[in-house]
TIVO-2410 file (N, C-alpha, C; in nm, 3 decimals):
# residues 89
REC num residu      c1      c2      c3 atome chaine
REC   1      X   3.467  -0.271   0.466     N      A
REC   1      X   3.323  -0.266   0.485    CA      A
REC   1      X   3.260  -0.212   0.356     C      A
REC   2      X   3.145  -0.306   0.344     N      A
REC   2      X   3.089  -0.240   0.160    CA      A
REC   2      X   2.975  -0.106   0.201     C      A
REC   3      X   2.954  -0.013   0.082     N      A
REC   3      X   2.910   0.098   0.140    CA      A
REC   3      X   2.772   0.072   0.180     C      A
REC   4      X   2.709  -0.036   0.140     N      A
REC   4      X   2.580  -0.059   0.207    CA      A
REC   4      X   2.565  -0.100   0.360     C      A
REC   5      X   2.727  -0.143   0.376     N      A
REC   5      X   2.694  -0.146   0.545    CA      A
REC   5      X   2.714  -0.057   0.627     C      A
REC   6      X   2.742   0.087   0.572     N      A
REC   6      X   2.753   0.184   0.661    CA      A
REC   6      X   2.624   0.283   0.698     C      A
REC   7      X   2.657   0.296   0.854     N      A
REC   7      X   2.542   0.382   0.876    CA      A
REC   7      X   2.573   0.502   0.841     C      A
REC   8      X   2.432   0.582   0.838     N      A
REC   8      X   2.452   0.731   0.791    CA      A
REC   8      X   2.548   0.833   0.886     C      A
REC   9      X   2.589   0.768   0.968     N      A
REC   9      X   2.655   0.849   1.051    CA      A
REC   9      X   2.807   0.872   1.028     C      A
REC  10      X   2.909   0.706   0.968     N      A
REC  10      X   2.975   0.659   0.931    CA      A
REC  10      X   2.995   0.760   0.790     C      A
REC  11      X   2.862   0.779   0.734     N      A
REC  11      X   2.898   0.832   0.595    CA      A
REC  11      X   2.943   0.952   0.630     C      A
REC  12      X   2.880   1.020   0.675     N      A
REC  12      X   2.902   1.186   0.744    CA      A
REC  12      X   3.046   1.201   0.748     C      A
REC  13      X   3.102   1.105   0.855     N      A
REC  13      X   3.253   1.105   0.936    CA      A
REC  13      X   3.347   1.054   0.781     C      A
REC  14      X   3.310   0.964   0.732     N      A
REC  14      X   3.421   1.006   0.566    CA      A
REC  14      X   3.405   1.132   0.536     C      A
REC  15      X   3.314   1.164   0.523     N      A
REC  15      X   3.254   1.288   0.420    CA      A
REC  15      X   3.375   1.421   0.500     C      A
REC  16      X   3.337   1.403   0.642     N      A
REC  16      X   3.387   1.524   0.673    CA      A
REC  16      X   3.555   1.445   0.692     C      A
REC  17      X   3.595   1.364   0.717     N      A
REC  17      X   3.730   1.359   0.712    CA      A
REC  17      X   3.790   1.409   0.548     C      A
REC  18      X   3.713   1.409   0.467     N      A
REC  18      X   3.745   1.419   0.304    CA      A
REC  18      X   3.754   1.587   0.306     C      A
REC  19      X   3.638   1.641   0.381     N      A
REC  19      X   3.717   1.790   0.390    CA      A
REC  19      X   3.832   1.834   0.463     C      A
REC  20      X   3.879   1.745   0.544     N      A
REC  20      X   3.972   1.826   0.621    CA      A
REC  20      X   4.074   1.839   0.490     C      A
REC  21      X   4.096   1.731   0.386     N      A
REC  21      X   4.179   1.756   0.273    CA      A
REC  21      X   4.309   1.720   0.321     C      A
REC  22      X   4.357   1.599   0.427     N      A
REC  22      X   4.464   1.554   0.450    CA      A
REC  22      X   4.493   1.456   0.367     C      A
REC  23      X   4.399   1.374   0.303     N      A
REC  23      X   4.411   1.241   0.223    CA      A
REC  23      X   4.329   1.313   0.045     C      A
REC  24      X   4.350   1.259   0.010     N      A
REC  24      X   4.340   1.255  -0.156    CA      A
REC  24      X   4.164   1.169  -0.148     C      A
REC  25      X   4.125   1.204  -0.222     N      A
REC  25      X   3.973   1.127  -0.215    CA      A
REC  25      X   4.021   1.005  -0.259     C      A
REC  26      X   4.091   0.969  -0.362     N      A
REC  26      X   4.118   0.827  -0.407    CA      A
REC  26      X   4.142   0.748  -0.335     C      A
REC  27      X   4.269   0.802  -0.166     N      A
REC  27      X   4.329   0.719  -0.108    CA      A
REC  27      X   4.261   0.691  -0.023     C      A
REC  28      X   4.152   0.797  -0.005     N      A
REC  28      X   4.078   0.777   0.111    CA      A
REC  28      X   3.945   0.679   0.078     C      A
REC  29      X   3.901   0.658  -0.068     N      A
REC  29      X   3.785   0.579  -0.097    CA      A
REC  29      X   3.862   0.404  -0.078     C      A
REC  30      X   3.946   0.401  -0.122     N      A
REC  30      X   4.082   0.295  -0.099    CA      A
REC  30      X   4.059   0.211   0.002     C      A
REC  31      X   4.106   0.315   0.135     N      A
REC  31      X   4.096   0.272   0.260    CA      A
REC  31      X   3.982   0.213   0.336     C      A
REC  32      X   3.837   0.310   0.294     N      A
REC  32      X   3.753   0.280   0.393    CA      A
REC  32      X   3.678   0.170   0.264     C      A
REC  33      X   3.710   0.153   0.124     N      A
REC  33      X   3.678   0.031   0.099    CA      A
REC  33      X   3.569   0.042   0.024     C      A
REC  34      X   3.579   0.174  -0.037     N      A
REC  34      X   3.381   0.191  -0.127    CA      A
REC  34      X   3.468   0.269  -0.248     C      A
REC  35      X   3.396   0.280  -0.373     N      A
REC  35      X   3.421   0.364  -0.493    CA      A
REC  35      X   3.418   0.483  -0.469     C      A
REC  36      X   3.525   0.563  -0.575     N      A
REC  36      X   3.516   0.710  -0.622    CA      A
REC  36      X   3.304   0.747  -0.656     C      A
REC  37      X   3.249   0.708  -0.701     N      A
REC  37      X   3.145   0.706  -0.751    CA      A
REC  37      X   3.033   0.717  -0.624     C      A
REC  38      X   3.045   0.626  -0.556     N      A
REC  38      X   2.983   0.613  -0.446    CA      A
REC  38      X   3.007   0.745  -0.324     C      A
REC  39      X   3.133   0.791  -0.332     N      A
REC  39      X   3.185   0.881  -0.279    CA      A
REC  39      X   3.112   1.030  -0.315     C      A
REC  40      X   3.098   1.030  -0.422     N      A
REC  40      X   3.021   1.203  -0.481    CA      A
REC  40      X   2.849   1.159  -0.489     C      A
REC  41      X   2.838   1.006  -0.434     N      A
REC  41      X   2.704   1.007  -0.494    CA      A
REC  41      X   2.678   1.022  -0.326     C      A
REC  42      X   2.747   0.996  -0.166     N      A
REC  42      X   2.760   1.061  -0.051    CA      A
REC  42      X   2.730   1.184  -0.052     C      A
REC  43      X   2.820   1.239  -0.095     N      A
REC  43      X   2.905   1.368  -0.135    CA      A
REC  43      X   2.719   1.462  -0.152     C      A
REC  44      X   2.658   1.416  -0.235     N      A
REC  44      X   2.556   1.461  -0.272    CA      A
REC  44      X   2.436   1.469  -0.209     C      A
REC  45      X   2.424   1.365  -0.166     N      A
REC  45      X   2.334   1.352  -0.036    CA      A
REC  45      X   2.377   1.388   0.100     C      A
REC  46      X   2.469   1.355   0.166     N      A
REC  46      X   2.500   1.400   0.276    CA      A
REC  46      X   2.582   1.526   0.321     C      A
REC  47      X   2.638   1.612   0.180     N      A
REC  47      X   2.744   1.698   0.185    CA      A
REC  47      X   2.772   1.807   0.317     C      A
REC  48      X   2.626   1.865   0.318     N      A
REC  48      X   2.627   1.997   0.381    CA      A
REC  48      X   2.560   1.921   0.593     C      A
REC  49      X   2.552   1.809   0.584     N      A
REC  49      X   2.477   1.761   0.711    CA      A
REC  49      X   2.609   1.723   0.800     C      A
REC  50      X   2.581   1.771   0.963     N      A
REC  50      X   2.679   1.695   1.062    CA      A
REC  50      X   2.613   1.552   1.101     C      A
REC  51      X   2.661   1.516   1.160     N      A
REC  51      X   2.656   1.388   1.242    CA      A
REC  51      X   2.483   1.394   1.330     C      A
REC  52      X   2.476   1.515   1.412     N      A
REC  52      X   2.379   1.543   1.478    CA      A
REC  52      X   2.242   1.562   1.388     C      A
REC  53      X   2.303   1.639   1.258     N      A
REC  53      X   2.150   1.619   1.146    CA      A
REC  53      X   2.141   1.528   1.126     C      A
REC  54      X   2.232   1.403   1.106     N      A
REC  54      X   2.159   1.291   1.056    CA      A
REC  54      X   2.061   1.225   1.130     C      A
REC  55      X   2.101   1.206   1.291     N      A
REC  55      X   2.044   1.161   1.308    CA      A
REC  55      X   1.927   1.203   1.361     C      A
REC  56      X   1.879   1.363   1.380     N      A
REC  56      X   1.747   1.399   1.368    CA      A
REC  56      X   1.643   1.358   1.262     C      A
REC  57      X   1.750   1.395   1.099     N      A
REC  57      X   1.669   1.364   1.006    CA      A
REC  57      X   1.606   1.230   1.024     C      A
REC  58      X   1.686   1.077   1.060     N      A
REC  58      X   1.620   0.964   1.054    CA      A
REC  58      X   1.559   0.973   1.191     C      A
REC  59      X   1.518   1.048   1.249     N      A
REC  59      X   1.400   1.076   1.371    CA      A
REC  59      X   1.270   1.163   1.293     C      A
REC  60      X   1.326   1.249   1.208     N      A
REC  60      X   1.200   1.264   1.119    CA      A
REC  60      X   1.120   1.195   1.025     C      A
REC  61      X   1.215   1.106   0.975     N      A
REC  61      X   1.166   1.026   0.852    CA      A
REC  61      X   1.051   0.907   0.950     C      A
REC  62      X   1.112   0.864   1.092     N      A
REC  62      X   1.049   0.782   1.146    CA      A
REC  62      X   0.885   0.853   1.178     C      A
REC  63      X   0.902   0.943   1.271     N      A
REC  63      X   0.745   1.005   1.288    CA      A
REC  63      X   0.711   1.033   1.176     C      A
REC  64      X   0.764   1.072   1.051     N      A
REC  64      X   0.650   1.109   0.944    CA      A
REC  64      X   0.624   0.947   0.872     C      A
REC  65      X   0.665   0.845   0.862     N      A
REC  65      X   0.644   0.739   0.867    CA      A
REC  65      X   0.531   0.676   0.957     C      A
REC  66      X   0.540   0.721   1.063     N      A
REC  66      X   0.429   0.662   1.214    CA      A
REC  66      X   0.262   0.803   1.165     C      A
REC  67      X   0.306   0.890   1.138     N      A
REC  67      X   0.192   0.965   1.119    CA      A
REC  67      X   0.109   0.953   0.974     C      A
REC  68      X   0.196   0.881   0.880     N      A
REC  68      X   0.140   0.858   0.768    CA      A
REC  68      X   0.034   0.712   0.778     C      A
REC  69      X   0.100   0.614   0.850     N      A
REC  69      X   0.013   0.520   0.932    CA      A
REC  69      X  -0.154   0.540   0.949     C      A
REC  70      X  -0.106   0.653   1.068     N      A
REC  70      X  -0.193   0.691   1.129    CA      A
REC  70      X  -0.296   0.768   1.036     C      A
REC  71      X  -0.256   0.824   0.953     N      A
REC  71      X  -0.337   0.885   0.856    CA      A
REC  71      X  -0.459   0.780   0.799     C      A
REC  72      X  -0.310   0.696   0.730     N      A
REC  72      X  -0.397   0.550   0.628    CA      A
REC  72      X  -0.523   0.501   0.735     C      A
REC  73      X  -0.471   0.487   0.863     N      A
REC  73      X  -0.550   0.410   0.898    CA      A
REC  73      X  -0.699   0.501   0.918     C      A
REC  74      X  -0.692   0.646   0.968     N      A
REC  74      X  -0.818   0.697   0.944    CA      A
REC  74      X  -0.901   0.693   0.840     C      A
REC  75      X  -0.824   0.700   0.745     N      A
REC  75      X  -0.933   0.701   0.643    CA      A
REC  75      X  -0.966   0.578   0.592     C      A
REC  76      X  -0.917   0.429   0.652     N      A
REC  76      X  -0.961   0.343   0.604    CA      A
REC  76      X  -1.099   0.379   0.716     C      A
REC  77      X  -1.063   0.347   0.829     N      A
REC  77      X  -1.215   0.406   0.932    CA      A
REC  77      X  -1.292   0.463   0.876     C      A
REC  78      X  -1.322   0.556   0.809     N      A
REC  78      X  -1.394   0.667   0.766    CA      A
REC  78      X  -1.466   0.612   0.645     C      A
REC  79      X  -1.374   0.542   0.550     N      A
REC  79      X  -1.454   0.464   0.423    CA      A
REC  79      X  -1.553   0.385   0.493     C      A
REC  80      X  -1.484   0.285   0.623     N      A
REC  80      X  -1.574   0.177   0.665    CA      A
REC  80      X  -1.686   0.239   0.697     C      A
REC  81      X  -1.679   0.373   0.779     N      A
REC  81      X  -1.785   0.437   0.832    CA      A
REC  81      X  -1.905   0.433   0.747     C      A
REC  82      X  -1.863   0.520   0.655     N      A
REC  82      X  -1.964   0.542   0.515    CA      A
REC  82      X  -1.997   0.410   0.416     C      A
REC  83      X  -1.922   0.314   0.402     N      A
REC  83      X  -1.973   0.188   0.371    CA      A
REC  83      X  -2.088   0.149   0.478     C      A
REC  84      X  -2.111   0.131   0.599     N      A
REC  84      X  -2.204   0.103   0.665    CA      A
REC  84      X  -2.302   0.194   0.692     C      A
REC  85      X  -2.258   0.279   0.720     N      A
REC  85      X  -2.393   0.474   0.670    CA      A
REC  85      X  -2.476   0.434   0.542     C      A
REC  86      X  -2.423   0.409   0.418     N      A
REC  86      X  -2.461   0.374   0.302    CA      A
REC  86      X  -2.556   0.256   0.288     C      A
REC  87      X  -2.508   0.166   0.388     N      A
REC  87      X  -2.604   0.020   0.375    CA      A
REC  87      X  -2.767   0.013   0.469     C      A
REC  88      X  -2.754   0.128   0.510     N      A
REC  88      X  -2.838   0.155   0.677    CA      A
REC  88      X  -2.911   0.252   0.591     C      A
REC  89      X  -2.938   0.336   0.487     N      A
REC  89      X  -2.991   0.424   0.437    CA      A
REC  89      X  -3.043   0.323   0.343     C      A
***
């Protein structure tokens, strides 16, 4: 599997099988089929997270995604508002 098809959860479960320190990182990048490189560039992003943070974090990224929306869309309202306030004066 190439490392773009793994979910973040998938990454976690290498990550933490790589600490238990039964396999060699080499043999273990080998196996599941992605680079040394790709491995510390994991390593870096996901190091210190379980399984359960991840997937809160992509529950955060989603609502702050849905509230940023919601933002844009007020203030497009609010321009329109004052574009038509402006034309009425």
């Amino acid at each position: 599997m190439k490392a773009g098809e793994m979910t973040d959860e998938q990454i976690v479960g290498i990550l933490q099988e790589a600490e238990k320190g039964e396999k060699k990182i080499a043999d273990l990048c080998r196996e599941k089929g992605i680079s040394a490189n790709t491995f510390y560039v994991w390593k870096r992003k996901f190091g210190a997270l379980q399984t359960s943070d991840v997937k809160r974090l992509r529950e955060l990224e989603r609502e702050n995604a849905r509230l940023k929306r919601l933002l844009a869309e007020r203030d497009l309202d609010i321009d329109i508002l004052r574009e038509v306030a402006s034309k009425n004066w």
